[in-house]
Rosetta silent file (secondary structure, phi, psi, omega in degrees, C-alpha in Angstrom):
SEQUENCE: XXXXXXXXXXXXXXXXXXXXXXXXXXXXXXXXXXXXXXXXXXXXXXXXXXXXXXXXXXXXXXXXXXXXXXXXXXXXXXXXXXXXXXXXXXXXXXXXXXXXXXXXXXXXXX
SCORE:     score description
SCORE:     0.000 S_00000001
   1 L     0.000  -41.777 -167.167    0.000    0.000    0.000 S_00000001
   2 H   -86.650   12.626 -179.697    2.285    2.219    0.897 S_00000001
   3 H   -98.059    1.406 -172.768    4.223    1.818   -2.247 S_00000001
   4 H   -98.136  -25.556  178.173    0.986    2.965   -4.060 S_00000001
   5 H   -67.869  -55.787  169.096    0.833    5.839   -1.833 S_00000001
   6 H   -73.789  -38.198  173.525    3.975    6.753   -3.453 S_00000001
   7 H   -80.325  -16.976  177.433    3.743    5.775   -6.982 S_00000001
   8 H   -74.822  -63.140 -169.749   -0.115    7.802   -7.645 S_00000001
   9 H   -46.645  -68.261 -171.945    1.965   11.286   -6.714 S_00000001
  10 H   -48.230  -87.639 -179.195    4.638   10.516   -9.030 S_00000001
  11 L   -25.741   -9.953 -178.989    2.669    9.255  -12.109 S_00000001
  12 L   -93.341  -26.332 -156.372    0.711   13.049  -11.839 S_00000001
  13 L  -103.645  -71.532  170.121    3.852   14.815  -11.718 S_00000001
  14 L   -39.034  -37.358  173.797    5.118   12.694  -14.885 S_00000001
  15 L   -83.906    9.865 -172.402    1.709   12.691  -16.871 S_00000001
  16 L  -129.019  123.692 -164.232    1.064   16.376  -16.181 S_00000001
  17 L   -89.961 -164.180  172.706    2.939   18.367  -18.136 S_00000001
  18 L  -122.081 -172.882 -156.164    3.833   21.688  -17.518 S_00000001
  19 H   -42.777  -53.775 -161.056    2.577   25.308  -17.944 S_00000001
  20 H   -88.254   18.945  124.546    5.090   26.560  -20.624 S_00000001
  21 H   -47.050  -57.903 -177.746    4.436   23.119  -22.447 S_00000001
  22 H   -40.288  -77.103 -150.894    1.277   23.441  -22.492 S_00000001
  23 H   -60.321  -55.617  169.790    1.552   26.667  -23.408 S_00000001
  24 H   -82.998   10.456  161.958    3.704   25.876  -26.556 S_00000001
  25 H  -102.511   -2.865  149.127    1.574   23.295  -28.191 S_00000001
  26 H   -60.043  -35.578 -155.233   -1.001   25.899  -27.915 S_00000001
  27 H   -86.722  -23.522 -155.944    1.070   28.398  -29.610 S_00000001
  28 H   -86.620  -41.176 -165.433    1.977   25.179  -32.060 S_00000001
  29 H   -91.322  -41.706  177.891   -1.512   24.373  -32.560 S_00000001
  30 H   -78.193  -10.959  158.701   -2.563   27.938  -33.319 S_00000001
  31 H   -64.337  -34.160  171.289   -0.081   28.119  -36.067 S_00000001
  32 H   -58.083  -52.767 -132.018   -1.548   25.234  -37.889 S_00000001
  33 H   -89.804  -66.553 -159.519   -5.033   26.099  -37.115 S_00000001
  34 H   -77.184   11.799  179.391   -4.484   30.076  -38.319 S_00000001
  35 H   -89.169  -68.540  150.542   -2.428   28.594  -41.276 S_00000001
  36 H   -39.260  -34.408  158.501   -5.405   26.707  -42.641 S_00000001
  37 L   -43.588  -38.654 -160.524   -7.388   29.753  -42.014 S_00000001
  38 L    75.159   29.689 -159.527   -5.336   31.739  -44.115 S_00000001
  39 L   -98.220   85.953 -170.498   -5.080   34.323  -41.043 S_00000001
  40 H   -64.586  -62.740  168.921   -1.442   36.187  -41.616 S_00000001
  41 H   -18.972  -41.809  142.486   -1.866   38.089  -38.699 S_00000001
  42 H  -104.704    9.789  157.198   -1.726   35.392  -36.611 S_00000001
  43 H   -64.819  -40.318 -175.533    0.304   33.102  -38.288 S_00000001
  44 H   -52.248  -44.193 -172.411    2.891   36.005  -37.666 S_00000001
  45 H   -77.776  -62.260 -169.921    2.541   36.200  -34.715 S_00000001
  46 H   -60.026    9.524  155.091    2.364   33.013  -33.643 S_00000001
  47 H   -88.486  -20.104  171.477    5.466   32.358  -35.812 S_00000001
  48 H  -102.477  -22.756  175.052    7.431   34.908  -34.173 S_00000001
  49 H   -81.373  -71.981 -167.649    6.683   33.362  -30.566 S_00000001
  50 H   -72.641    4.631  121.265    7.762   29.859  -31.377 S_00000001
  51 H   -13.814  -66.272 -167.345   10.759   31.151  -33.448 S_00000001
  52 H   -85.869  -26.621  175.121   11.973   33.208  -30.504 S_00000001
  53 L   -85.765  -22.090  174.825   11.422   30.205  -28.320 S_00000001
  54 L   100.864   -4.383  176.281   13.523   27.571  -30.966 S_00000001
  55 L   -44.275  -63.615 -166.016   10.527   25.579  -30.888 S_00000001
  56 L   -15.774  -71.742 -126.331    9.256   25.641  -34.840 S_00000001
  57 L  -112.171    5.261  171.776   10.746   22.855  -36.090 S_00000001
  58 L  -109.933  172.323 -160.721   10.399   19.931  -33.726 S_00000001
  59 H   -55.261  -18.526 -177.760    8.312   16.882  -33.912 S_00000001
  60 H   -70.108  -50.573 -179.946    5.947   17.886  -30.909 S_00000001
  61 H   -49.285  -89.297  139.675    5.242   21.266  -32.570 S_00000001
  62 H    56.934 -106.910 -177.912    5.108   19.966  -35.545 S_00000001
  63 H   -60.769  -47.521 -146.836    2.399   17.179  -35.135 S_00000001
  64 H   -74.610  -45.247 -170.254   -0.130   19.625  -33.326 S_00000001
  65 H   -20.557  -68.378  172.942    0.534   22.128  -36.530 S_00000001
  66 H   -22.021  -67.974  175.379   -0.628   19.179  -38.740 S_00000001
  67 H   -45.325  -43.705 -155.798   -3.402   18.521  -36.946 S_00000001
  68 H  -106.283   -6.025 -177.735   -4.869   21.828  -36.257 S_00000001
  69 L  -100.773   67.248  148.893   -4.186   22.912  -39.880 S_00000001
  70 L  -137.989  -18.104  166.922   -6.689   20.725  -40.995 S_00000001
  71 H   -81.179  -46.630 -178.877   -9.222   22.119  -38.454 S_00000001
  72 H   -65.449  -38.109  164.918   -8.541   25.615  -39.530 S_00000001
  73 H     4.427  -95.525 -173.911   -9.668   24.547  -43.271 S_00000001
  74 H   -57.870  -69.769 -169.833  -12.687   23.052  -42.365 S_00000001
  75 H   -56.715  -39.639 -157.618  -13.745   25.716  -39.923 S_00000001
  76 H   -86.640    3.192  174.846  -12.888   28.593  -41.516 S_00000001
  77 H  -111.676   20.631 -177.665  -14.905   27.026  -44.605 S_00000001
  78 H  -131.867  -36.864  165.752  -17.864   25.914  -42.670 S_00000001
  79 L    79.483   20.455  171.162  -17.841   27.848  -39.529 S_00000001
  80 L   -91.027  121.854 -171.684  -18.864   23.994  -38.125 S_00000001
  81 L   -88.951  107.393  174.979  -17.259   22.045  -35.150 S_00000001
  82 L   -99.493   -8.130  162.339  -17.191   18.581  -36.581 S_00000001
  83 L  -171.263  152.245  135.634  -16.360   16.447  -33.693 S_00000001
  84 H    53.335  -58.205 -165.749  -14.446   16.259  -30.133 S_00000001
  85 H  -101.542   -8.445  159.623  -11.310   16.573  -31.351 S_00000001
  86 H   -96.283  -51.068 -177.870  -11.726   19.915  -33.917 S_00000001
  87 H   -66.620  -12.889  148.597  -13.249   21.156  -30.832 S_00000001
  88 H   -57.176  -51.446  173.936  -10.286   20.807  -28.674 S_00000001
  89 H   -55.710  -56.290 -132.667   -8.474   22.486  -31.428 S_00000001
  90 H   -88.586  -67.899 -173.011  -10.957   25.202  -31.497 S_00000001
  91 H   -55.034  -93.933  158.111  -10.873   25.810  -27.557 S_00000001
  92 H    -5.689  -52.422 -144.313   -6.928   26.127  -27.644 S_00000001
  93 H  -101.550  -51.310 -171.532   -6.710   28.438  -30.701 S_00000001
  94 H   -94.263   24.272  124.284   -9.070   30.669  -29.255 S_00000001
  95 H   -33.781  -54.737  174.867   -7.050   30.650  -25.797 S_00000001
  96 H   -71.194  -62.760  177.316   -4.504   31.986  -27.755 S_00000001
  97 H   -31.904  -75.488  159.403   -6.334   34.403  -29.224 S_00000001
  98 H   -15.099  -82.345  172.183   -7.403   36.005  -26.065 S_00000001
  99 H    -1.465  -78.687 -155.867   -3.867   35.998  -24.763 S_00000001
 100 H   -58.116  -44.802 -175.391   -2.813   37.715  -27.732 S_00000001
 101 H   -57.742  -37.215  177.847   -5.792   40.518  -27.836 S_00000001
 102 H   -63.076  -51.986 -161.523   -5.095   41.035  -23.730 S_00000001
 103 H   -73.067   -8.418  174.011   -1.655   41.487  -24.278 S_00000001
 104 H   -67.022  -54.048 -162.222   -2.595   44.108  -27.259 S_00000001
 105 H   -67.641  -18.671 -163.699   -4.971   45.909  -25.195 S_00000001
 106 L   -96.468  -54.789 -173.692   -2.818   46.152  -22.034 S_00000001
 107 L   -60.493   -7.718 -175.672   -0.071   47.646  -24.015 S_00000001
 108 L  -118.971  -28.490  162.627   -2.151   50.252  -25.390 S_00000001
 109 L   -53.484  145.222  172.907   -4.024   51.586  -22.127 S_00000001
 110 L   -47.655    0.000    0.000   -3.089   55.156  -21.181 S_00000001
């Protein structure tokens, strides 16, 4: 028991990743997703974050691009959620988006 005790804490701290993970397969996933879109504005940006982090080019980034560019397509030609997993995509991209609009807006108050 008590080795179970020990081993649940650990497995959480190994399966959970962390914040500025996270955080860049959002930015990775909104690149795809605003690629398909056709959105330069936030392709830019979000091209210029994971640039500056060294990020671009590896396989995690990568994958969610893939993924999420195939969402941006489809949404931006249907304006439709088509299942579970475009809606994950969806949730994320516009996560970023916020981010990015707060951090406009803050920078621009008086």
């Amino acid at each position: 028991m008590r080795s179970l005790s020990i081993a649940i804490p650990l497995l959480v701290l190994v399966a959970a990743p962390s914040f500025a993970e996270d955080r860049t397969l959002q930015e990775c996933t909104a690149l795809g997703y605003f690629s398909g879109a056709q959105d330069k504005f936030m392709i830019g940006l979000a091209l210029h974050i994971l640039t500056k982090k060294g990020v671009l080019n590896t396989a995690p980034c990568n994958a969610a691009r893939e993924e999420a560019y195939d969402v941006g397509v489809s949404f931006s030609r249907s304006g439709k959620i088509a299942n579970s997993a475009e809606a994950a995509v969806v949730k994320s991209v516009a996560a970023f988006s916020a981010a990015v609009y707060s951090a406009v807006a803050k920078n621009m108050e008086p």
